[in-house]
ChimeraX commands (.cxc) that place a marker at each C-alpha (Angstrom):
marker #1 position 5.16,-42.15,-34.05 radius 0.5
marker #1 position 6.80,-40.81,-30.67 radius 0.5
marker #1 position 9.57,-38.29,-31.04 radius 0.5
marker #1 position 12.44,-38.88,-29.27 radius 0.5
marker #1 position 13.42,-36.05,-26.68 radius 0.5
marker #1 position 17.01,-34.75,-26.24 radius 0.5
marker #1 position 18.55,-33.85,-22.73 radius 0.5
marker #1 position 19.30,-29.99,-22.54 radius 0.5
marker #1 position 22.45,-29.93,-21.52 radius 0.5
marker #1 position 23.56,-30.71,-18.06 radius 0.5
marker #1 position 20.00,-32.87,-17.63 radius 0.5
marker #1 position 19.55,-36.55,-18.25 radius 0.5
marker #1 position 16.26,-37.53,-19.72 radius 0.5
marker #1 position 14.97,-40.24,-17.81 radius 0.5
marker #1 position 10.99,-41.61,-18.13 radius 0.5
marker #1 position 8.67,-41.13,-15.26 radius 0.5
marker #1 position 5.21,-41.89,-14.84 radius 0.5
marker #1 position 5.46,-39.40,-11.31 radius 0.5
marker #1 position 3.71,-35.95,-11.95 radius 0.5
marker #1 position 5.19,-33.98,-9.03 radius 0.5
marker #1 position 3.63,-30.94,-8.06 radius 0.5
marker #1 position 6.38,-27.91,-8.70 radius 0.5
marker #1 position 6.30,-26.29,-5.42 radius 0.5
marker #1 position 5.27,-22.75,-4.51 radius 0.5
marker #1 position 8.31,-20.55,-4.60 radius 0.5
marker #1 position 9.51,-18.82,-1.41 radius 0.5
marker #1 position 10.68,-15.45,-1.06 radius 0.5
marker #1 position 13.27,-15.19,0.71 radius 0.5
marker #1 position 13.59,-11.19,0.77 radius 0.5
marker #1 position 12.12,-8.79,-1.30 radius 0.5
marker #1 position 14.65,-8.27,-3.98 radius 0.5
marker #1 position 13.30,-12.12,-5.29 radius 0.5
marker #1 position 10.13,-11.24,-6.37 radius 0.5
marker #1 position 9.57,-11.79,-9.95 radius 0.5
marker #1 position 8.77,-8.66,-11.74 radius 0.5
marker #1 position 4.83,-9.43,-12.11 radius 0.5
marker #1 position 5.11,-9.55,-8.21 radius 0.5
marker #1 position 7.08,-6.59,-7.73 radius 0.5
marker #1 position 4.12,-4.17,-9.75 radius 0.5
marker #1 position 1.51,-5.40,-7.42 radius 0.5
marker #1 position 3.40,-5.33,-4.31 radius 0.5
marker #1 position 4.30,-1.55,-5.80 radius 0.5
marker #1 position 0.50,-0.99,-6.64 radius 0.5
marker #1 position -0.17,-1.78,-2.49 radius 0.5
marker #1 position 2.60,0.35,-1.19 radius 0.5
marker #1 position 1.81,3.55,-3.80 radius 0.5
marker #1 position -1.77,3.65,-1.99 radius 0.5
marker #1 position -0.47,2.99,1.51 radius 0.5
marker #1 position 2.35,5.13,1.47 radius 0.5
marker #1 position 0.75,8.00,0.07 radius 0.5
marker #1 position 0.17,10.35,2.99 radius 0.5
marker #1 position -2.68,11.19,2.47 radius 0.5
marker #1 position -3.95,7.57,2.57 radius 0.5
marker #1 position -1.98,7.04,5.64 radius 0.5
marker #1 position -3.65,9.65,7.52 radius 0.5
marker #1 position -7.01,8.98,6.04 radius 0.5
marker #1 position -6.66,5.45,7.75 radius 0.5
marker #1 position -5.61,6.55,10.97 radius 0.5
marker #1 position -8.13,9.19,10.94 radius 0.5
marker #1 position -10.61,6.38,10.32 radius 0.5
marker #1 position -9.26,3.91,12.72 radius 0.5
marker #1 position -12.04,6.26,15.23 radius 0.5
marker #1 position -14.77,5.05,13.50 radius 0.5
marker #1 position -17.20,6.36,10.81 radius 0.5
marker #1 position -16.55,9.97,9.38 radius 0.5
marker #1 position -18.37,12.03,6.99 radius 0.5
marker #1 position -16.58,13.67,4.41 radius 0.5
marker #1 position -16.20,16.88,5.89 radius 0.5
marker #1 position -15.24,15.65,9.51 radius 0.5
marker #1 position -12.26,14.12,7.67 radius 0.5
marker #1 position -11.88,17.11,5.67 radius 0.5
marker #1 position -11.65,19.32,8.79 radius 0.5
marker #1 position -9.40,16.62,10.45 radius 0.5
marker #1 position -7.02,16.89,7.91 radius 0.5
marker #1 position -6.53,20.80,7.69 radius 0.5
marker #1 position -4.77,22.01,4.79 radius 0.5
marker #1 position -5.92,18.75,2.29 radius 0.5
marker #1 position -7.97,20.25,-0.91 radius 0.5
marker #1 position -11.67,18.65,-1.49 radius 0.5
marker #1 position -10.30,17.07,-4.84 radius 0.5
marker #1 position -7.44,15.57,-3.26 radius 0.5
marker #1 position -9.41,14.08,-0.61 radius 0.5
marker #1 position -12.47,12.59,-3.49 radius 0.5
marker #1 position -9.52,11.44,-5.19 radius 0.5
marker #1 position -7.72,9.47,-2.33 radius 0.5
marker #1 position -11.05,7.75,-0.30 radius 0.5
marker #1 position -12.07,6.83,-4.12 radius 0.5
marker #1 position -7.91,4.88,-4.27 radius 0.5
marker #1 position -8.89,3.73,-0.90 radius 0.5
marker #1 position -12.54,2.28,-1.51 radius 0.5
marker #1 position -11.32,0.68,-4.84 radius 0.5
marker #1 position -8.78,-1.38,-3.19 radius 0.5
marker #1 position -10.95,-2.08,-0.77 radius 0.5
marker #1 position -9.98,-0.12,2.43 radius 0.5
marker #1 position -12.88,1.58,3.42 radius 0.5
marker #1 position -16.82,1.48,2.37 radius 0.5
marker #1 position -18.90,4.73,1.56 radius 0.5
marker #1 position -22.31,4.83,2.28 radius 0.5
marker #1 position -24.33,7.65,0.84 radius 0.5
marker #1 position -27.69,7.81,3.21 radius 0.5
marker #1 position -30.46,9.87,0.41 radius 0.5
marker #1 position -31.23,13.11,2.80 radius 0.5
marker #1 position -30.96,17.08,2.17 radius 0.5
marker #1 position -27.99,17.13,1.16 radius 0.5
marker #1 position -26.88,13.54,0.92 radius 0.5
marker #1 position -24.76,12.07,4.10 radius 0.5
marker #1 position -21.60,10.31,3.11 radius 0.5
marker #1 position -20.42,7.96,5.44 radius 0.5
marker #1 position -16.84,6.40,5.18 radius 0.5
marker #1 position -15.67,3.53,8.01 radius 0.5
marker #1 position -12.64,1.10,6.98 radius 0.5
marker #1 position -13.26,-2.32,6.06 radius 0.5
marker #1 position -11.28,-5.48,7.47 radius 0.5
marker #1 position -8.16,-4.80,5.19 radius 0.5
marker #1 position -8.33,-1.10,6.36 radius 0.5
marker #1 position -8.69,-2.18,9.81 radius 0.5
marker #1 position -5.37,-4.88,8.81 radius 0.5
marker #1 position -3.43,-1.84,7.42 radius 0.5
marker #1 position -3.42,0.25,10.88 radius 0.5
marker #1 position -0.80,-2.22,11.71 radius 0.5
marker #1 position 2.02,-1.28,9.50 radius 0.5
marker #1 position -0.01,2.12,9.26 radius 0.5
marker #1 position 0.48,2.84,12.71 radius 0.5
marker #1 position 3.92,1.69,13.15 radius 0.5
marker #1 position 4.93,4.08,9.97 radius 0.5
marker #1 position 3.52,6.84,11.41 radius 0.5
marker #1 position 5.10,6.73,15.13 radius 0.5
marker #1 position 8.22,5.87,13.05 radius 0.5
marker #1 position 7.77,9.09,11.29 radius 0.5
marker #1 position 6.71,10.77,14.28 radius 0.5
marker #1 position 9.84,10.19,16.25 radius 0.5
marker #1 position 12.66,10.27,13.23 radius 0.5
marker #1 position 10.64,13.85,12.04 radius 0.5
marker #1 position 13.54,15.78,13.99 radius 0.5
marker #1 position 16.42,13.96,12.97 radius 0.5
marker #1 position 15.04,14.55,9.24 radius 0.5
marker #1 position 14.32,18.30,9.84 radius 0.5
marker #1 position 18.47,18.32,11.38 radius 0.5
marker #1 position 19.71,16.35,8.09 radius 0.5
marker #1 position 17.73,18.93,5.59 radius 0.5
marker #1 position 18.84,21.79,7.72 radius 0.5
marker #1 position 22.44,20.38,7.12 radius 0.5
marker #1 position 21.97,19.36,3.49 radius 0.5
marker #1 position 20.63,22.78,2.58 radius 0.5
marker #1 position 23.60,24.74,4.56 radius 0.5
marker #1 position 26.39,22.20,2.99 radius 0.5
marker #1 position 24.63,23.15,-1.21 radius 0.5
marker #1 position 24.62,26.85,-0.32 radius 0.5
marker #1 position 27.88,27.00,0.52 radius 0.5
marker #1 position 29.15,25.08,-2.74 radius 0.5
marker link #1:1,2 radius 0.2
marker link #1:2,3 radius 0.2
marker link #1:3,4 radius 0.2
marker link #1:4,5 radius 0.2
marker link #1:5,6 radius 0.2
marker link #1:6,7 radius 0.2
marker link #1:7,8 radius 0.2
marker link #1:8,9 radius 0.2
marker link #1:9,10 radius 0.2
marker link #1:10,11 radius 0.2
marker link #1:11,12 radius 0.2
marker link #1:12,13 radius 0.2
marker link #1:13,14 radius 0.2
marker link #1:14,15 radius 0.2
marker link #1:15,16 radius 0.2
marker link #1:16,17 radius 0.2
marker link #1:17,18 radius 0.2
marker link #1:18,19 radius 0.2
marker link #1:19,20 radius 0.2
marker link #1:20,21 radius 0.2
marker link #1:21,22 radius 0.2
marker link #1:22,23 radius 0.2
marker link #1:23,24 radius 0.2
marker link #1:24,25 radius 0.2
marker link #1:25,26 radius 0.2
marker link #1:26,27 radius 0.2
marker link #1:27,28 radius 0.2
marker link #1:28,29 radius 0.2
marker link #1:29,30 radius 0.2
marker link #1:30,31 radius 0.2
marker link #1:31,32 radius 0.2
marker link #1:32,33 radius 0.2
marker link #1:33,34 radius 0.2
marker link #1:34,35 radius 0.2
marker link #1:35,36 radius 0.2
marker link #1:36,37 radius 0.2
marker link #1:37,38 radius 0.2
marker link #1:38,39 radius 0.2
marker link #1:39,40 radius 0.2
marker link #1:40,41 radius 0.2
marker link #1:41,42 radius 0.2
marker link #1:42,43 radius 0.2
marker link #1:43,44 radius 0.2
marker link #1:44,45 radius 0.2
marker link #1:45,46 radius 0.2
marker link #1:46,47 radius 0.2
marker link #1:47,48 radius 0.2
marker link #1:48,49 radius 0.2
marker link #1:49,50 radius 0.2
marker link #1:50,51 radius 0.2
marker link #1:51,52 radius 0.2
marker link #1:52,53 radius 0.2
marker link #1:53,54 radius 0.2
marker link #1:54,55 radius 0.2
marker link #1:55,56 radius 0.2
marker link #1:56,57 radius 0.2
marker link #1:57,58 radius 0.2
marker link #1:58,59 radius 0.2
marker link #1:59,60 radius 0.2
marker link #1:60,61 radius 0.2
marker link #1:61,62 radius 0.2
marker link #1:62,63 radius 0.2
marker link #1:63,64 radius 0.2
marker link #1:64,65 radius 0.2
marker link #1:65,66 radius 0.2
marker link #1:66,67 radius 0.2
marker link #1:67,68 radius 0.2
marker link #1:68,69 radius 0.2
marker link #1:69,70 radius 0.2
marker link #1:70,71 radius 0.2
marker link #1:71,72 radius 0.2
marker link #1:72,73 radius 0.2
marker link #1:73,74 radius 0.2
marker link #1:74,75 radius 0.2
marker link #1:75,76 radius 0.2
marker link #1:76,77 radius 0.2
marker link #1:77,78 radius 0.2
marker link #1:78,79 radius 0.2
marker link #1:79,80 radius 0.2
marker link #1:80,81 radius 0.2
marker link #1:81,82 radius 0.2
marker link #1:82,83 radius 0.2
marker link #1:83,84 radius 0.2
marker link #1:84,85 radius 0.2
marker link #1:85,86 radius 0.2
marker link #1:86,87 radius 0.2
marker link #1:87,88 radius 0.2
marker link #1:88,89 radius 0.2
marker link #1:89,90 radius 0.2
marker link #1:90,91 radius 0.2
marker link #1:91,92 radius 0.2
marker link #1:92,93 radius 0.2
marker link #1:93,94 radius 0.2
marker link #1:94,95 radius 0.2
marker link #1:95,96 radius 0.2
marker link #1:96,97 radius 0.2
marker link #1:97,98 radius 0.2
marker link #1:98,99 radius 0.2
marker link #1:99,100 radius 0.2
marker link #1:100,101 radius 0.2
marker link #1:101,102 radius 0.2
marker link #1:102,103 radius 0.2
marker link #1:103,104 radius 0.2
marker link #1:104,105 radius 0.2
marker link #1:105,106 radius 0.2
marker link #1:106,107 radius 0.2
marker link #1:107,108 radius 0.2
marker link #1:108,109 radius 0.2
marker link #1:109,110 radius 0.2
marker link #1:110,111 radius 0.2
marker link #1:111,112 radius 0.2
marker link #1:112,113 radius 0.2
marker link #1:113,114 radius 0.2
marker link #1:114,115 radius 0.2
marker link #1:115,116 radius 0.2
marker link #1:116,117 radius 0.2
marker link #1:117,118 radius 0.2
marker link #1:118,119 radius 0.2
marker link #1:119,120 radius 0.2
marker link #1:120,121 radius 0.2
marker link #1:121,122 radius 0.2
marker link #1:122,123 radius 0.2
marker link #1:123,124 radius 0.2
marker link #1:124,125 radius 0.2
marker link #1:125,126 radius 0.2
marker link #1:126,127 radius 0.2
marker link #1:127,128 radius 0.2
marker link #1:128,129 radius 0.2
marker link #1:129,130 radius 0.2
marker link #1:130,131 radius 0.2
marker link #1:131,132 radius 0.2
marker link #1:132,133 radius 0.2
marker link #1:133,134 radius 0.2
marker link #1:134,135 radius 0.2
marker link #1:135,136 radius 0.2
marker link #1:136,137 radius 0.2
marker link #1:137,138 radius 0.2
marker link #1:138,139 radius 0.2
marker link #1:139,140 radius 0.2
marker link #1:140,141 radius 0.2
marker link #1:141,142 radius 0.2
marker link #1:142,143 radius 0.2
marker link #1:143,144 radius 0.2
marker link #1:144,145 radius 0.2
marker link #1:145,146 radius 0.2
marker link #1:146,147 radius 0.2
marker link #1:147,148 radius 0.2
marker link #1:148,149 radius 0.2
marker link #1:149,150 radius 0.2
view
């Protein structure tokens, strides 16, 4: 015995023996994305936009560094910080670490294909930072002298 199905309201039931495929849904900016979306898109950005990650990548973009080259590259970042972000960036898949068994072990880190993909937008946020830096330093400078004098 078939049930009989009622139109929702502002539908009209109609039988079809068509199965049409529902189409992938385009995005047509970035405050679409359904919320599942949104927390992976979020996930990407948190590890790119760190800045340590950022200048881990460009640092790599040279080619294959040991640990401490990057280290002394980076100047003031801590050992634990640094563990901490190439272990983000080998999880998602950025860079590969390959530990050749000497006295004491070598640790080689080189970017993979996505790394190599992220210098892109990497590179682009970084001269962007590079030439905005002053115009941020004059709008703190400003912002701090406008609070003190409230």
């Amino acid at each position: 015995m078939e049930k009989k199905q009622r139109a929702q309201e502002g539908t009209f039931m109609k039988p079809s023996h068509f199965k049409v495929p529902t189409p992938q849904r385009c995005f047509s900016s970035i405050s679409d994305l359904p919320p599942e979306v949104c927390q992976s898109v979020s996930d990407v950005l948190a590890r790119i936009g760190d800045k340590w990650s950022i200048l881990v990548i460009a640092m790599l973009s040279r080619g294959k560094m040991r640990f401490s080259e990057i280290k002394r590259s980076l100047g003031s970042i801590s050992q634990k910080v640094l563990t901490t972000t190439l272990r983000g960036l080998e999880r998602d898949g950025y860079l590969t670490r390959k530990v050749t068994p000497t006295i004491p072990p070598r640790v080689d880190y080189e970017l993979t294909e996505l790394g190599r993909d992220a210098l892109g937008p990497v590179t682009a946020l970084a001269k962007w930072a590079i030439s905005t830096r002053e115009r941020v330093e004059a709008a703190r400078t400003e912002f701090d002298r406008n609070t003190q004098s409230i």
